[in-house]
C-alpha positions in Angstrom: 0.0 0.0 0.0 1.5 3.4 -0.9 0.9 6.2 1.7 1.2 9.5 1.2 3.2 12.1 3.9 2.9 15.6 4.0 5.4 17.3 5.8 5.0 21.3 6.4 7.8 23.5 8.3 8.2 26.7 9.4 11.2 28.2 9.9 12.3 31.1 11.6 16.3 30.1 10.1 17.7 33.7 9.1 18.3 36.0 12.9 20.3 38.9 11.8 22.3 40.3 14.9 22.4 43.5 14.1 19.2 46.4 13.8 17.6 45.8 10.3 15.5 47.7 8.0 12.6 46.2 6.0 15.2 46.8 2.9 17.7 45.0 4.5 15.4 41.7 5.0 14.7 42.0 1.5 18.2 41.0 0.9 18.1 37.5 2.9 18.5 34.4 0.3 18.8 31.4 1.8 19.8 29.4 -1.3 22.1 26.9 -0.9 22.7 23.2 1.0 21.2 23.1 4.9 21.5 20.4 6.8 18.4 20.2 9.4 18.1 17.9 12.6 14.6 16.8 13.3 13.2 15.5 16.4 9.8 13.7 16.2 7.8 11.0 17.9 8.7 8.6 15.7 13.0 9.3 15.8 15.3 11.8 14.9 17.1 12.5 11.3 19.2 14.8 9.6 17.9 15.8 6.5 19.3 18.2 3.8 17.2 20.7 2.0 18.6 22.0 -0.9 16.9 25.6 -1.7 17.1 28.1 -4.4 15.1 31.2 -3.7 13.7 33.6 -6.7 12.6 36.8 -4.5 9.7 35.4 -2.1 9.8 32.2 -4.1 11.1 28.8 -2.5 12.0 25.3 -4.9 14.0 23.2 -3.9 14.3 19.3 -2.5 14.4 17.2 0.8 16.7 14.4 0.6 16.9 12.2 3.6 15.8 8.6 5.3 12.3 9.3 3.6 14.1 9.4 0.3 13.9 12.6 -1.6 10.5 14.6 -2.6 10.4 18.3 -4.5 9.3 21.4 -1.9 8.1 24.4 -2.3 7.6 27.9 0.1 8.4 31.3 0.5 10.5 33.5 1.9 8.9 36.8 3.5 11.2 38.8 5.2 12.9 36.3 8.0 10.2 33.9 8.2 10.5 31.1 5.8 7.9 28.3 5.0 7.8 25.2 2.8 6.3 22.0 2.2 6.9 18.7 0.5 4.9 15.6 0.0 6.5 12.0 -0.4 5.2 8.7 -1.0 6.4 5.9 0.4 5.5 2.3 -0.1 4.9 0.2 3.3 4.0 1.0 7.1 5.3 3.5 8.8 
């Protein structure tokens, strides 16, 4: 039996230490390789998102012990969301 997952996160990830203007935020890309640490009921992982970021736009991919799935978010000023669905086959 396939099921299907849907995981959502938010992320507060980008803290600026210094006073910042709404300008400033603008300029936050988090594009790249991260490398997360996840902590739920059923264990703990360390998955990588990869992310490329078009203005407020978010692509990018989870790869980890669920295997890898497509996401998608945004990015609005430090607050960053995305989502990605996966379908694996057997129980969880």
């Amino acid at each position: 039996m396939n099921l299907i997952r849907t995981a959502a996160i938010v992320a507060v990830a980008v803290m600026l230490s210094a006073p910042h203007t709404n300008a400033q935020a603008a300029k936050v890309n988090v594009t790249g390789k991260w490398l997360f640490s996840v902590e739920t009921g059923a264990g703990s992982g360390t998955p990588t998102m990869t992310f490329t970021q078009d203005g407020e736009k978010l692509t990018g991919k989870y790869q980890g012990q669920f295997g890898e799935a497509d996401l998608t978010g945004t990015v609005k000023g430090q607050d960053i969301a995305f989502s990605l669905t996966w379908t694996r086959k057997g129980r969880w």
